[in-house]
C-alpha positions in Angstrom: 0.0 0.0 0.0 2.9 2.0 0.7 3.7 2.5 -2.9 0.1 3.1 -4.2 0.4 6.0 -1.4 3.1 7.7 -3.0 2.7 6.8 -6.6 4.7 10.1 -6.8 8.2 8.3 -5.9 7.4 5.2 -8.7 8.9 3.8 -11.4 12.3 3.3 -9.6 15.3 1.6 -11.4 15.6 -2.1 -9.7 19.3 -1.9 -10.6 20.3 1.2 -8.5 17.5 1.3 -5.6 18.3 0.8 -2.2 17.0 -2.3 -0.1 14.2 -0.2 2.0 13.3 1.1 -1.6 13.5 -2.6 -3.1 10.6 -4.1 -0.1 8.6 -1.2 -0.7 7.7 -2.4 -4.1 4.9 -4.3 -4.6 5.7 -8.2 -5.3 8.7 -7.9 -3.8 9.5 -8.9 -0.7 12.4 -9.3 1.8 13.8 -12.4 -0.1 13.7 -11.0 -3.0 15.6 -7.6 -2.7 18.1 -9.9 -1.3 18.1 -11.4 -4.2 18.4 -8.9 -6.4 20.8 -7.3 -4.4 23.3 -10.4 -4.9 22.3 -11.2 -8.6 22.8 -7.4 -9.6 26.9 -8.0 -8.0 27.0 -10.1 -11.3 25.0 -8.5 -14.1 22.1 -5.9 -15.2 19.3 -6.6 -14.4 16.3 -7.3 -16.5 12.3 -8.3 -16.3 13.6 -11.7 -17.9 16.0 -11.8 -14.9 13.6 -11.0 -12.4 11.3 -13.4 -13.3 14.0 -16.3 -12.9 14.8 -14.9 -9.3 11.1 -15.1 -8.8 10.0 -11.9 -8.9 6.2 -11.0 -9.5 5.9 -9.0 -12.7 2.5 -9.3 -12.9 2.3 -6.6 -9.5 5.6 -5.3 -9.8 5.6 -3.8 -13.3 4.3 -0.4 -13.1 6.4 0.1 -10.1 10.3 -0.6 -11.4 12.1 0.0 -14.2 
């Protein structure tokens, strides 16, 4: 809810956001800005990525970049 709250700080840029900014997106949780946190150490990161991590798309879209 947090982020349809301030719709004003959305789309942010998975690749460069913060963890507190990562949980605060919908469809993703504390496990996975971990794991984006680790997987982006090793390459860019893309929706195609994301969804191998495990990421929701389907509720996360509007939301990251």
């Amino acid at each position: 809810s947090f982020a349809l709250r301030n719709i004003h700080l959305f789309p942010i840029e998975v690749n460069m956001a913060d963890y507190e900014t990562l949980i605060r997106i919908p469809g993703i949780g504390i496990t996975y800005a971990k794991r984006i946190l680790i997987a982006r150490k090793h390459c860019i990161l893309t929706h195609e990525i994301l969804q191998k991590i495990g990421v929701s798309l389907k509720k996360s879209i509007y939301f990251i970049t």
